[in-house]
Backbone as numpy.savetxt, mean C-alpha at the origin, in Angstrom:
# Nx Ny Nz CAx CAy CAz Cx Cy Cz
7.07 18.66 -1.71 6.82 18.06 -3.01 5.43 18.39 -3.53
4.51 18.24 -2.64 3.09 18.78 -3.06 2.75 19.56 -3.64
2.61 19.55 -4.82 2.18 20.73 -5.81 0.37 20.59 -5.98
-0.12 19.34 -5.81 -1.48 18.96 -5.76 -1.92 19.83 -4.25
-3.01 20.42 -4.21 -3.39 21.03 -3.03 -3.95 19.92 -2.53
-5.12 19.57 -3.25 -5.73 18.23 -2.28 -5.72 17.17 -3.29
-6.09 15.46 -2.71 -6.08 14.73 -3.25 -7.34 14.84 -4.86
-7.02 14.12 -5.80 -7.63 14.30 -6.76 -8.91 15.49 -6.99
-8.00 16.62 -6.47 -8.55 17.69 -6.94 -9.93 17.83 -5.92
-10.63 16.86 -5.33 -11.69 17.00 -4.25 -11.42 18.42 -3.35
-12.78 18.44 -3.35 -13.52 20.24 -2.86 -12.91 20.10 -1.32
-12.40 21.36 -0.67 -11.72 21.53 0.82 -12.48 20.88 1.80
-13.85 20.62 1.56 -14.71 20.29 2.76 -14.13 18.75 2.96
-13.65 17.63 1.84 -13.60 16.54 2.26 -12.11 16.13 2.57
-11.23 17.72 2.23 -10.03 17.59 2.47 -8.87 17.86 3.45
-9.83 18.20 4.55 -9.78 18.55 6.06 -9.36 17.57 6.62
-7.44 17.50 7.17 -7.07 16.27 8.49 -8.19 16.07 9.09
-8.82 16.86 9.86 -9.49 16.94 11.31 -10.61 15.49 11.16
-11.31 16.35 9.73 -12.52 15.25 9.16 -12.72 14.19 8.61
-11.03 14.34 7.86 -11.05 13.50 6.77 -11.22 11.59 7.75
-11.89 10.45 7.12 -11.49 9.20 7.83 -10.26 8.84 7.21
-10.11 8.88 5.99 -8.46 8.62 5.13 -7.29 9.23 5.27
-6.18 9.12 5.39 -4.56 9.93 4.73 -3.74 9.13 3.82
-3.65 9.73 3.26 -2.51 9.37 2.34 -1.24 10.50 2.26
-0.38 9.33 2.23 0.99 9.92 2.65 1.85 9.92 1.14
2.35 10.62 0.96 3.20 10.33 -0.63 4.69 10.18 -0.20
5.58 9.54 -0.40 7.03 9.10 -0.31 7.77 9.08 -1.09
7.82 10.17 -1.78 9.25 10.36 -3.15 10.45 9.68 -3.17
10.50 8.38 -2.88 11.63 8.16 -2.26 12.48 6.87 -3.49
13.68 7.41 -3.69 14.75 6.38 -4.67 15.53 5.88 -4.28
16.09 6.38 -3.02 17.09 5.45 -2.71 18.23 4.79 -2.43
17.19 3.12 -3.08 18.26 2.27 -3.19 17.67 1.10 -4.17
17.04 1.87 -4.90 16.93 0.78 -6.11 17.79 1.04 -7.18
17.96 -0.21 -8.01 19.31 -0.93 -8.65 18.79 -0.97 -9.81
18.28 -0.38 -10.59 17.72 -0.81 -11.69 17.15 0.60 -12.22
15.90 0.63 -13.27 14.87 1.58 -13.53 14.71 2.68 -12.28
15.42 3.97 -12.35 15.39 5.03 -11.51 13.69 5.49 -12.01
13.26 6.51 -11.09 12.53 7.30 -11.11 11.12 6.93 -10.05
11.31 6.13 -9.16 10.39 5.84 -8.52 9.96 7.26 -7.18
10.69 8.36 -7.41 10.54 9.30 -6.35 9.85 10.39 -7.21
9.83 10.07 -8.49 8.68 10.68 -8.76 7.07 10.38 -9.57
6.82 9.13 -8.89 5.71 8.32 -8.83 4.35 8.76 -8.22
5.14 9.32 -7.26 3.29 10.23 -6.30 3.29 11.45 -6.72
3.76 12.10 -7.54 3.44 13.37 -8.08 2.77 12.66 -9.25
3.47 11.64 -9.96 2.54 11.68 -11.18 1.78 10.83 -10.99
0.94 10.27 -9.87 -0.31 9.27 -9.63 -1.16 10.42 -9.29
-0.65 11.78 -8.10 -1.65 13.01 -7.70 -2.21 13.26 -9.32
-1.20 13.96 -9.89 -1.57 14.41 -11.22 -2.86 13.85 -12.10
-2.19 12.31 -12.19 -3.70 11.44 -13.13 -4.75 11.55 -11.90
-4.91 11.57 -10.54 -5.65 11.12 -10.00 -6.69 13.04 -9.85
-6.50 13.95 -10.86 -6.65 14.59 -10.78 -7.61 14.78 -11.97
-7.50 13.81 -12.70 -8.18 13.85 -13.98 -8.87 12.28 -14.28
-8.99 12.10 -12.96 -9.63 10.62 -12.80 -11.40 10.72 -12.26
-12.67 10.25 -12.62 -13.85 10.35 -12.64 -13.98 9.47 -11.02
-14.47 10.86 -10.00 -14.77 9.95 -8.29 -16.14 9.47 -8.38
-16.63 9.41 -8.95 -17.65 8.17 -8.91 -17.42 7.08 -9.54
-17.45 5.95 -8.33 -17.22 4.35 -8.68 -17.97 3.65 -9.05
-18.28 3.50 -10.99 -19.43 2.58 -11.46 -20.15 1.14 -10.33
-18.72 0.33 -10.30 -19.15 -0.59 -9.82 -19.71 -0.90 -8.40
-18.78 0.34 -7.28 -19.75 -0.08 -5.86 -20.79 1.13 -5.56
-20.92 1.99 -6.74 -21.91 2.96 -6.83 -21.69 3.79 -5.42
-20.87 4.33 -5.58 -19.95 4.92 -4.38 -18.97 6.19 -5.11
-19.40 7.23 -4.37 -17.97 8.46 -4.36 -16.97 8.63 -2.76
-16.28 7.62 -3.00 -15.74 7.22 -1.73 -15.27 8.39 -0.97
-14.41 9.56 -2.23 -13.62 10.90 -1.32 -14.64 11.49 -0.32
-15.79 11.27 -0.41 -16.77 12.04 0.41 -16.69 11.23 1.87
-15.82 9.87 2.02 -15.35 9.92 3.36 -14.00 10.85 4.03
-13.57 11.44 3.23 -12.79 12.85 3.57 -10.95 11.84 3.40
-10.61 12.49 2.62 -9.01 11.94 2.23 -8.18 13.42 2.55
-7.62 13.00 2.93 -6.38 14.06 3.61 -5.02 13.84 3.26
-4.86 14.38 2.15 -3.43 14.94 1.33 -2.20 14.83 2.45
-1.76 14.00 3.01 -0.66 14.74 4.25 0.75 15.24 3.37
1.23 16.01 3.91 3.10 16.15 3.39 3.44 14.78 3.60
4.10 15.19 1.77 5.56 14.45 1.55 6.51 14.00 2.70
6.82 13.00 2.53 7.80 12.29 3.36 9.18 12.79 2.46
9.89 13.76 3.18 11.51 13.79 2.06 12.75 13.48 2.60
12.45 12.77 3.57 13.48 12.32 4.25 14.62 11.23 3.34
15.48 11.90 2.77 16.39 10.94 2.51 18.18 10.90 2.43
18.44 10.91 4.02 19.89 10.85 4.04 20.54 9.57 4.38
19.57 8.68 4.74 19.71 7.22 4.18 18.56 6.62 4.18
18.60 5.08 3.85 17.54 3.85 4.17 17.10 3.78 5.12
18.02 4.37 6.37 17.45 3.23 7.71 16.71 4.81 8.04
16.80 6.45 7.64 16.32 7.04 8.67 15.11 7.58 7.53
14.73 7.52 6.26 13.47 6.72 5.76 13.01 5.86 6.13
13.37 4.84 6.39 12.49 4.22 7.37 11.70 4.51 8.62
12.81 4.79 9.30 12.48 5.43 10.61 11.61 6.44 10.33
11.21 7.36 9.75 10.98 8.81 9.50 9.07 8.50 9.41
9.01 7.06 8.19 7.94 6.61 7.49 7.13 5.72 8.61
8.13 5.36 9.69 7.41 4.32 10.71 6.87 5.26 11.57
7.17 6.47 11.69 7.00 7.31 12.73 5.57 8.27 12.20
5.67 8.82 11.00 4.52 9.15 10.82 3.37 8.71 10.57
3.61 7.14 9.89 2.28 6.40 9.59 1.75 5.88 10.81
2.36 5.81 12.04 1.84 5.28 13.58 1.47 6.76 14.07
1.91 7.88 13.73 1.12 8.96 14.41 -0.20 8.93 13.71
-0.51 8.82 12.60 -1.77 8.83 11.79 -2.87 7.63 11.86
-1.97 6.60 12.27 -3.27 6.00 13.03 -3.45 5.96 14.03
-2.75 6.28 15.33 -3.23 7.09 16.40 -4.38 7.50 16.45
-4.00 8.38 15.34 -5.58 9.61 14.98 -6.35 9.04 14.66
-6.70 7.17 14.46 -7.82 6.92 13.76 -8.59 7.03 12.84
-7.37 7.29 12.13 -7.23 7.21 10.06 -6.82 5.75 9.88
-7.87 5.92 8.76 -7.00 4.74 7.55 -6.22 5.02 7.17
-5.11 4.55 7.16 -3.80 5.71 6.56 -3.20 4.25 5.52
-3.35 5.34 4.41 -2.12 4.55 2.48 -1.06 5.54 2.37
-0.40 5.02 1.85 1.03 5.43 1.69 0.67 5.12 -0.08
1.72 6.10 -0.69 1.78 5.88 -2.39 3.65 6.23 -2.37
4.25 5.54 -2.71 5.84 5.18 -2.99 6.15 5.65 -4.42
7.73 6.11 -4.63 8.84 5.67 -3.76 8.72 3.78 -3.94
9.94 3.39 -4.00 10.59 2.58 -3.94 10.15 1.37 -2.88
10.11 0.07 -3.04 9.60 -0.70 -1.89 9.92 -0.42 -0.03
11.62 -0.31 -0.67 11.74 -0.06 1.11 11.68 0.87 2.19
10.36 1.30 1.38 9.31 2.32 1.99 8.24 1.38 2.79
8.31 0.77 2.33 6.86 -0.16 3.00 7.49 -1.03 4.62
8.95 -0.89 4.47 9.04 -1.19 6.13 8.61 -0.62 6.71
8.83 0.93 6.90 8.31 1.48 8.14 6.88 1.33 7.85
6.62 1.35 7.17 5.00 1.60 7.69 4.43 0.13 7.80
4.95 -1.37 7.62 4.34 -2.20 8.06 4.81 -2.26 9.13
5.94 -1.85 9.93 6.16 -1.56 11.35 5.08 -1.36 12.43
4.99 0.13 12.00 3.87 0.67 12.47 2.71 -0.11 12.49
2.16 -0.61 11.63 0.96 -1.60 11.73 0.99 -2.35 12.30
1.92 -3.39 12.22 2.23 -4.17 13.13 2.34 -3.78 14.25
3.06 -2.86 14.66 2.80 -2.64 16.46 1.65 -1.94 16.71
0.41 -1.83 15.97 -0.87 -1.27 16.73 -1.88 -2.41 16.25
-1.70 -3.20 15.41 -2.70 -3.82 15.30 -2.47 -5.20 15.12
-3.20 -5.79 16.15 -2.74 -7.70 16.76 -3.05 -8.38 15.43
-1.81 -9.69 15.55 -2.00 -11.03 14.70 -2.32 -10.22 13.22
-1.21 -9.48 12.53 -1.40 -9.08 11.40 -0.65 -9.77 10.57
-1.63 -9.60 9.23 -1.71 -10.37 7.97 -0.66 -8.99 6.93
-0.16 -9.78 6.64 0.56 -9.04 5.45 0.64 -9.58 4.34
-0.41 -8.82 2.88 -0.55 -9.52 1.54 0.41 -8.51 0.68
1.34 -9.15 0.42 2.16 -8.56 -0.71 2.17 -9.05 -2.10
1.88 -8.05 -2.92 1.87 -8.15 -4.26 2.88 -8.23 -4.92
3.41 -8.61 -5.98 4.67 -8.00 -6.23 5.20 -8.99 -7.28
5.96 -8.91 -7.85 6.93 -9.76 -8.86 7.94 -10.28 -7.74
8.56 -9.38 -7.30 9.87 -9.88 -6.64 9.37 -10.32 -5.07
10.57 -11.32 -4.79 9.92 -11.82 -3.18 10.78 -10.67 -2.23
11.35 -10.46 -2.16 12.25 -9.04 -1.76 12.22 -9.49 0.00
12.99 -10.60 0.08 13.35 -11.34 1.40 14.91 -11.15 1.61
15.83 -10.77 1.06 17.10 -10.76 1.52 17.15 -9.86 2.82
18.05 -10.52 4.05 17.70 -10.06 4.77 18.73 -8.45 4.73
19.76 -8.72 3.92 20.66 -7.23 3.73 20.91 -7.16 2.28
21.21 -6.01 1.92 21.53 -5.78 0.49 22.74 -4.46 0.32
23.43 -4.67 -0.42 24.11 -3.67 -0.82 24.74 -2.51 0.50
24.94 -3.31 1.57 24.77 -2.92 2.79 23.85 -1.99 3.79
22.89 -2.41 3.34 21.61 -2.18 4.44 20.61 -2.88 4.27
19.88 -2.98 5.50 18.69 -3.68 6.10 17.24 -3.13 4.83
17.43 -2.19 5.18 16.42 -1.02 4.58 16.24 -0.63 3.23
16.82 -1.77 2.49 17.20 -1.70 0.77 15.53 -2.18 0.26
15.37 -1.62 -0.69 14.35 -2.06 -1.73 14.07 -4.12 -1.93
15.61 -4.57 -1.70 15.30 -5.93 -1.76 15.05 -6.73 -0.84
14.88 -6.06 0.10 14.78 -6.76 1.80 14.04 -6.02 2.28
12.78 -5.53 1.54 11.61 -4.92 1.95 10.30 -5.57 2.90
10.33 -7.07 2.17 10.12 -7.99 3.11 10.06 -8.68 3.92
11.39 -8.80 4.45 12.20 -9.79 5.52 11.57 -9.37 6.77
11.32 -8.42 6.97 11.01 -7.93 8.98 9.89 -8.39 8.42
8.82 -8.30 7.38 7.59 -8.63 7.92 7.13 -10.30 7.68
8.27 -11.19 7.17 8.35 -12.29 7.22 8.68 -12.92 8.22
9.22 -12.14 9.33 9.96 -12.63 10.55 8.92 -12.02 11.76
7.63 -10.65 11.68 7.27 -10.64 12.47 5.73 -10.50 12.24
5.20 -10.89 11.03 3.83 -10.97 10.03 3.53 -12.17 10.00
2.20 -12.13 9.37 2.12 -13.72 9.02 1.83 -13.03 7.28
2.78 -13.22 6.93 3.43 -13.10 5.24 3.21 -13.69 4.06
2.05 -13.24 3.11 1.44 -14.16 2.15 1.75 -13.02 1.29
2.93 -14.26 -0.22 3.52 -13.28 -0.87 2.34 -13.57 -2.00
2.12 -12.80 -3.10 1.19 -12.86 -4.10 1.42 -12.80 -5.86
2.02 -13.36 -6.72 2.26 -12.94 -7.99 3.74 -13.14 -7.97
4.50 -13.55 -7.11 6.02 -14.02 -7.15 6.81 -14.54 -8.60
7.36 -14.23 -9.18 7.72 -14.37 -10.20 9.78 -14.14 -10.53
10.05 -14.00 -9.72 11.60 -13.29 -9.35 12.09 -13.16 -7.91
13.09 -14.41 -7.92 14.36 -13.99 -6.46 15.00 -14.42 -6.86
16.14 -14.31 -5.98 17.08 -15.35 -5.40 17.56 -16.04 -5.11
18.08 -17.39 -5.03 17.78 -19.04 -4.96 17.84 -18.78 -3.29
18.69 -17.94 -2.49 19.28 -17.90 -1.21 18.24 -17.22 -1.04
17.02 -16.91 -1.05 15.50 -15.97 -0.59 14.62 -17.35 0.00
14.81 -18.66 -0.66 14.02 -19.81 -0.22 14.26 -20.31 0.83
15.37 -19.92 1.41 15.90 -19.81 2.81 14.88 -19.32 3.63
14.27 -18.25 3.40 13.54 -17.44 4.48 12.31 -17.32 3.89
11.70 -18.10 2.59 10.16 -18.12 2.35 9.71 -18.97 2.65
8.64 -18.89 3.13 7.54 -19.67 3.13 6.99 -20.05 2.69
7.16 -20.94 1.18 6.23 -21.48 0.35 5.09 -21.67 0.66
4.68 -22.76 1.64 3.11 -22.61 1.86 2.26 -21.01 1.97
2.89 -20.35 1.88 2.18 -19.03 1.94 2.47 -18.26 0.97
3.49 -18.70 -0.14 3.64 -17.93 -1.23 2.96 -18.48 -3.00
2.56 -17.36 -3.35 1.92 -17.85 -4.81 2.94 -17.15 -6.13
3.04 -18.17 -6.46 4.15 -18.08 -7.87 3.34 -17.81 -8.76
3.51 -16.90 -9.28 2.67 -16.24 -11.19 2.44 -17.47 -11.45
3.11 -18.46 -11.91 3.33 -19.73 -12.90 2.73 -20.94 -12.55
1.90 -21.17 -10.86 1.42 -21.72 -10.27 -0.26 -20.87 -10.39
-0.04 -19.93 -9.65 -1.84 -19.04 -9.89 -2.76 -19.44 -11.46
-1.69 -19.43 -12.57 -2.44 -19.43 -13.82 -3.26 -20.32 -14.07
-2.70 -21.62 -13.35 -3.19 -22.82 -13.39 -4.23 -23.42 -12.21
-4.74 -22.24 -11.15 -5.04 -22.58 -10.16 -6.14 -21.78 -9.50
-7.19 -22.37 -10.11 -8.62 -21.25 -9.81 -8.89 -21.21 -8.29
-8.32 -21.88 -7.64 -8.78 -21.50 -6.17 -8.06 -20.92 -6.10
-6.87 -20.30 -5.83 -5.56 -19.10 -5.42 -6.31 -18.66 -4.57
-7.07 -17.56 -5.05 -7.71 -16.24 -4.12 -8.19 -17.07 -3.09
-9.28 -17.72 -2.60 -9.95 -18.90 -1.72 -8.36 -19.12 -0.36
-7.50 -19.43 -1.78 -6.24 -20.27 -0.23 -5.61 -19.05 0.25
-5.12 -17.75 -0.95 -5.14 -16.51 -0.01 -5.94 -16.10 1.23
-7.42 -16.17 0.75 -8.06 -15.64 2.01 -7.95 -16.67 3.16
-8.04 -18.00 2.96 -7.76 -18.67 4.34 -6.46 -18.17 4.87
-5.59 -18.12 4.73 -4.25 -17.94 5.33 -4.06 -16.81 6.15
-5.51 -15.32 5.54 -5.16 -14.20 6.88 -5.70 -14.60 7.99
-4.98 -13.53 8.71 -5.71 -13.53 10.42 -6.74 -12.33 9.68
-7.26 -11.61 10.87 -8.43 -10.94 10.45 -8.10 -9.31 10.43
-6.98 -9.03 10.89 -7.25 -7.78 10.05 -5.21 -8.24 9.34
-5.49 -7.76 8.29 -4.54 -7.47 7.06 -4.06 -6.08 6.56
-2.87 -5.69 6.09 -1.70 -4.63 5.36 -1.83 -5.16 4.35
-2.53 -4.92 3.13 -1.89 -4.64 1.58 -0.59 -4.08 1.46
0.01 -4.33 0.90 1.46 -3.75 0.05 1.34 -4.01 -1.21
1.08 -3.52 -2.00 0.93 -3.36 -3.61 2.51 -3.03 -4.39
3.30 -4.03 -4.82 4.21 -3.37 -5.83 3.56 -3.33 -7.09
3.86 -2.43 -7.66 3.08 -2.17 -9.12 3.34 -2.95 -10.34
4.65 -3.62 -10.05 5.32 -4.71 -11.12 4.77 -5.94 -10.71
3.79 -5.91 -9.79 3.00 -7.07 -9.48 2.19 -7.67 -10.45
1.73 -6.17 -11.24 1.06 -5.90 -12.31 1.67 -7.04 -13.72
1.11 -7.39 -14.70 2.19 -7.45 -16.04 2.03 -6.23 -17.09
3.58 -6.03 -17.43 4.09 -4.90 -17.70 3.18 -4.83 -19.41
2.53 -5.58 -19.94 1.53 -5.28 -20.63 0.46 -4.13 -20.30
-0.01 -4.20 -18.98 -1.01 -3.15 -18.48 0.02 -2.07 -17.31
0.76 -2.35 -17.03 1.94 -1.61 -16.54 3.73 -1.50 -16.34
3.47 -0.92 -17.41 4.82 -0.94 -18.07 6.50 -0.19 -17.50
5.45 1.41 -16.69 6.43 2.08 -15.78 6.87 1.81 -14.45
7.37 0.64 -14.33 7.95 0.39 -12.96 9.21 0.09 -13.36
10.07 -0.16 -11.78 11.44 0.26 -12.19 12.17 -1.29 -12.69
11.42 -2.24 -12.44 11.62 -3.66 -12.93 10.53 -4.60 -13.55
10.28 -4.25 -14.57 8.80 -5.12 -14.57 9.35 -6.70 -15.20
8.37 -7.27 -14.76 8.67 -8.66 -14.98 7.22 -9.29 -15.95
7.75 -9.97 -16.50 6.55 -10.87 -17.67 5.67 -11.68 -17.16
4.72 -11.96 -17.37 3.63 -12.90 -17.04 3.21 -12.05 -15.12
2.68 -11.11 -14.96 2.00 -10.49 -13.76 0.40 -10.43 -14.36
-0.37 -10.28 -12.65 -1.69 -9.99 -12.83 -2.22 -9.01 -13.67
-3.52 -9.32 -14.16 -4.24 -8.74 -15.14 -5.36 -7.71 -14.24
-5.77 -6.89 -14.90 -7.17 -5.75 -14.01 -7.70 -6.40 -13.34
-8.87 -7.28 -13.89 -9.78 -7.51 -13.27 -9.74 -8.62 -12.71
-8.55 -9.65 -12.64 -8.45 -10.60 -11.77 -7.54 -10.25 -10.42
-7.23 -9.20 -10.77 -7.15 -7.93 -9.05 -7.72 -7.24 -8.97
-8.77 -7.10 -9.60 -9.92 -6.46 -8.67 -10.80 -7.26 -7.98
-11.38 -8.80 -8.76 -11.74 -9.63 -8.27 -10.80 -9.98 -6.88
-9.78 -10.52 -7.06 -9.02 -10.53 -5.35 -9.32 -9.49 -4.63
-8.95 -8.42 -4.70 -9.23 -7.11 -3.55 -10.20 -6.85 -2.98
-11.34 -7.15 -4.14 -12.81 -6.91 -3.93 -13.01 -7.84 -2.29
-12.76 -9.17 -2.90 -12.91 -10.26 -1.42 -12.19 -10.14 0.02
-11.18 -9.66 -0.82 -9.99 -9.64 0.85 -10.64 -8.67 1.36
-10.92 -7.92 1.21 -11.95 -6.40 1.41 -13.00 -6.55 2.16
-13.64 -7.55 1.84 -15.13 -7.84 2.24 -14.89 -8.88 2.74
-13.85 -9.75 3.02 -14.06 -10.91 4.02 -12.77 -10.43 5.04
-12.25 -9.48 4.90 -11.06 -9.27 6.05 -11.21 -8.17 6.58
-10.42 -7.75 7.46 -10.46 -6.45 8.09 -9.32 -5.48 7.37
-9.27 -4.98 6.39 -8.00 -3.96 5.98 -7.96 -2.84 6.51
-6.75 -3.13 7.30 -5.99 -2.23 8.09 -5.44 -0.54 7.64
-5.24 -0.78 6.17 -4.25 0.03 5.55 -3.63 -0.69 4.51
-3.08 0.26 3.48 -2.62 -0.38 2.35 -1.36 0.52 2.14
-0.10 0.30 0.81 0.36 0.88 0.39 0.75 0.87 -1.16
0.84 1.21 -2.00 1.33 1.45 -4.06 2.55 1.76 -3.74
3.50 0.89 -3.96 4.45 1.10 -4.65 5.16 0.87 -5.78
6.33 1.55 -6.13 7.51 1.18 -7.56 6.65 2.06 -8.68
6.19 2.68 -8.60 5.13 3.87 -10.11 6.69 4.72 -10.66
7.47 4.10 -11.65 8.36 4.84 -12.66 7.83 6.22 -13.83
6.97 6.55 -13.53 6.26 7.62 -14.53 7.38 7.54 -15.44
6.20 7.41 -17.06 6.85 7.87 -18.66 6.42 8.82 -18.69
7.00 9.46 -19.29 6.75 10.92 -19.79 5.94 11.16 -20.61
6.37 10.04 -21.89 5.91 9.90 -23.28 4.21 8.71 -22.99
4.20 8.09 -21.94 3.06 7.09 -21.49 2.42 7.44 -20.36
1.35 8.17 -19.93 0.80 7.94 -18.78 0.06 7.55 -18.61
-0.08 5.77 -19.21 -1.09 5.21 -18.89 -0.93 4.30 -17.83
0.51 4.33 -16.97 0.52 3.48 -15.58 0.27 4.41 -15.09
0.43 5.89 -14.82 0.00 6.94 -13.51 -1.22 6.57 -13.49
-2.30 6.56 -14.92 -3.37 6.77 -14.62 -4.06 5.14 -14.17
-3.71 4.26 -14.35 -3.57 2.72 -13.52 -3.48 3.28 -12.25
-2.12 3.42 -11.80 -1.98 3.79 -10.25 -3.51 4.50 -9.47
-3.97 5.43 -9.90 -4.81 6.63 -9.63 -6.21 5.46 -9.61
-6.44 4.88 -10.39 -7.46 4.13 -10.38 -7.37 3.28 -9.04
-6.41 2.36 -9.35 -6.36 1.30 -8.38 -6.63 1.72 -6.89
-5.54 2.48 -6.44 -6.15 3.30 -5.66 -7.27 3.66 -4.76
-7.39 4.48 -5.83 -9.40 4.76 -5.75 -10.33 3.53 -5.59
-9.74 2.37 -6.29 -11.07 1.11 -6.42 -10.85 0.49 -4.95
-9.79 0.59 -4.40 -9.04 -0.13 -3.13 -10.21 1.00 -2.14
-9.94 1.87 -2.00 -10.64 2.70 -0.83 -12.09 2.29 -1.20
-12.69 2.22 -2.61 -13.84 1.84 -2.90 -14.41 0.68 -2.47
-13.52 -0.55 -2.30 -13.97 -1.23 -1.51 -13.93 -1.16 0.01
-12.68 -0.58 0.65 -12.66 -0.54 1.95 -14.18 0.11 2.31
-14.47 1.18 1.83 -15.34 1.82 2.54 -17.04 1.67 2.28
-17.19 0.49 0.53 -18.57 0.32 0.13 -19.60 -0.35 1.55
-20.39 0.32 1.47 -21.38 0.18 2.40 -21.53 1.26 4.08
-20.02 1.84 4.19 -20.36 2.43 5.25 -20.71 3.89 4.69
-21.65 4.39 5.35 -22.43 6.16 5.64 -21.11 6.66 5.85
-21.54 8.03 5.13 -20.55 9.44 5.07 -21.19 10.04 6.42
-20.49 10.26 7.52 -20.72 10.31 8.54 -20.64 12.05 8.49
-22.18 12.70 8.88 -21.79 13.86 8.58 -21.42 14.60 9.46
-20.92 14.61 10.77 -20.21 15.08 11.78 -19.33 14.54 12.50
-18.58 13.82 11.20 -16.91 12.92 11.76 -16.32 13.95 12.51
-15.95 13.90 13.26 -14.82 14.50 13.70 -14.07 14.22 14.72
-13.16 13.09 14.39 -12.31 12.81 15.67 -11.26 13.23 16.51
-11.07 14.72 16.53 -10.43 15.34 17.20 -9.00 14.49 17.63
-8.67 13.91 16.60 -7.22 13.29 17.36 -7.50 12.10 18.59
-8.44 11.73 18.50 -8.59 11.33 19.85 -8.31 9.81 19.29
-7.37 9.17 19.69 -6.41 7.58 19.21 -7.66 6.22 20.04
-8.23 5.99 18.84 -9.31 4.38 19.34 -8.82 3.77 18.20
-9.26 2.54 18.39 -9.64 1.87 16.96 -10.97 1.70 16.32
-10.68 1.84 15.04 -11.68 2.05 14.22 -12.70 0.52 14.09
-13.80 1.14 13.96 -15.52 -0.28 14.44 -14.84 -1.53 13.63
-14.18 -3.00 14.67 -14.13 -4.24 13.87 -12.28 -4.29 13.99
-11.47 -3.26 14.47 -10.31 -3.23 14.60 -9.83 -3.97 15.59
-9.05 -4.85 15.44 -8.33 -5.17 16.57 -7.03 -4.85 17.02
-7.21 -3.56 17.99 -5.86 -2.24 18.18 -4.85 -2.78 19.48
-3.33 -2.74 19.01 -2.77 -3.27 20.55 -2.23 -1.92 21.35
-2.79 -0.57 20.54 -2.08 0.41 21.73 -2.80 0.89 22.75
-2.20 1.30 23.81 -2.93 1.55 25.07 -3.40 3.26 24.61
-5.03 3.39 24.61 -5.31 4.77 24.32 -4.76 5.91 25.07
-3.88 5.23 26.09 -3.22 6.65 26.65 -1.99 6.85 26.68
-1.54 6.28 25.75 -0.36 6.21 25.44 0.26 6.92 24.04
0.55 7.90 24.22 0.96 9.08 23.30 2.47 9.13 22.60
3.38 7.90 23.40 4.91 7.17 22.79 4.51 7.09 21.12
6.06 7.39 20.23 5.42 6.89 19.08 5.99 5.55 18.86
């Protein structure tokens, strides 16, 4: 799928696996969503804007790519749900092996199983903050596990699961939520501590999952379901900024990006956000000028990792 050589166009030196501390993985992937098609071609058109996007970050006075981002191949695995999954759990646990930060950019939510899989089995007592309009807890859909609407459920059953911007389910989804850990659009508006009771609720290191209809379809309009009344810019950037700086983030993932043809002003949203997310992960640490971790599987300074370093199983 890669038609972008490297991520937002950044010079080869910072776009080296070997060097890079980042990967990002792109996942063209459609599916099994029921609604607004076109989510498999979302990471071509986030590469694209993120190609014509300015890498210096006004606000943490930071050009983050200069910690080295590494373009990996497309994930194109799709002869079903469950072996996308499988496919996505398998490469995002080889990549942190390697002792990358590793983001994923989607493709469709039930992309984000495998790779909170993976997180989950390398890194203890994990926090999972999901963004999103929809609570996407059914535990099957349309006959599979691995559907876009039951994107959630494994990590409700093996996460500690704080949903964010909820605005759309199921009546039969309250079955398996956790209210005390979930924030309703319609509840947040009215409720200046939110972010505060978010951050109490992680353990210490945390998975972002970003659906993009988390967003309101005022400031992002191309997703494949958008829903009314979602978060505004800068009162997610204000959240991210904190979870960032008071948690340990593990890894993140963007999903549901519907690219317009005639609008690309959600690609170029996507491309930002993005960028501001790594901008915080990484404000304050040195561009290390002889990274090079040769593959060699630790956890990264402040991680708390459950795989045995000599253990090469994926």
């Amino acid at each position: 799928m890669n038609t972008t050589k490297n991520y937002a166009g950044i010079p080869d030196e910072f776009a080296k696996l070997e060097t890079s501390k980042i990967v990002l993985i792109p996942v063209p992937y459609d599916g099994t969503s029921t609604w607004g098609k076109g989510a498999d071609k979302g990471p071509q058109a986030f590469l694209e804007a993120s190609e014509n996007m300015e890498t210096y970050d006004i606000e943490t006075n930071t050009e983050v790519y200069q910690q080295g981002i590494y373009l990996a191949p497309a994930i194109t695995e799709n002869s079903s749900p469950e072996a996308l999954v499988a496919q996505v759990h398998k490469v995002t646990k080889d990549f942190i092996k390697r002792n990358k930060f590793v983001t994923l950019f989607g493709g469709e939510h039930s992309v984000s199983i495998g790779a909170i899989r993976a997180f989950n089995e390398l890194f203890d007592n994990l926090t999972v903050i999901q963004i999103d309009a929809h609570a996407d807890l059914r535990q099957e859909y349309m006959g599979s596990t691995c559907n876009h609407a039951c994107a959630m459920y494994e990590a409700s059953q093996t996460t500690n699961l704080i949903q964010v911007g909820i605005r759309s389910m199921d009546v039969l989804e309250k079955t398996v939520m956790d209210e005390d850990k979930t924030f309703f659009a319609h509840e947040m508006v009215q409720d200046e501590y939110w972010v505060d009771n978010v951050i109490d609720l992680c353990t210490e290191n945390v998975f972002i999952t970003f659906d993009l209809d988390g967003l309101d379809p005022s400031i992002m309009p191309s997703t494949g379901t958008p829903e009314p009344g979602g978060l505004f810019w800068y009162e997610t950037m204000d959240f991210l900024k904190r979870v960032f700086a008071e948690k340990n983030v593990v890894g993140f993932d963007l999903m549901e990006l519907c690219p317009n043809p005639n609008d690309n002003s959600s690609d170029f949203l996507a491309a930002k956000l993005y960028y501001k997310m790594l901008s915080y992960k990484f404000e304050g640490q040195d561009v290390e000028e002889n990274y090079d971790n040769s593959y060699v599987a630790k956890p990264s300074k402040g991680n708390v990792n459950k795989f045995d370093l000599n253990d090469d199983e994926d």
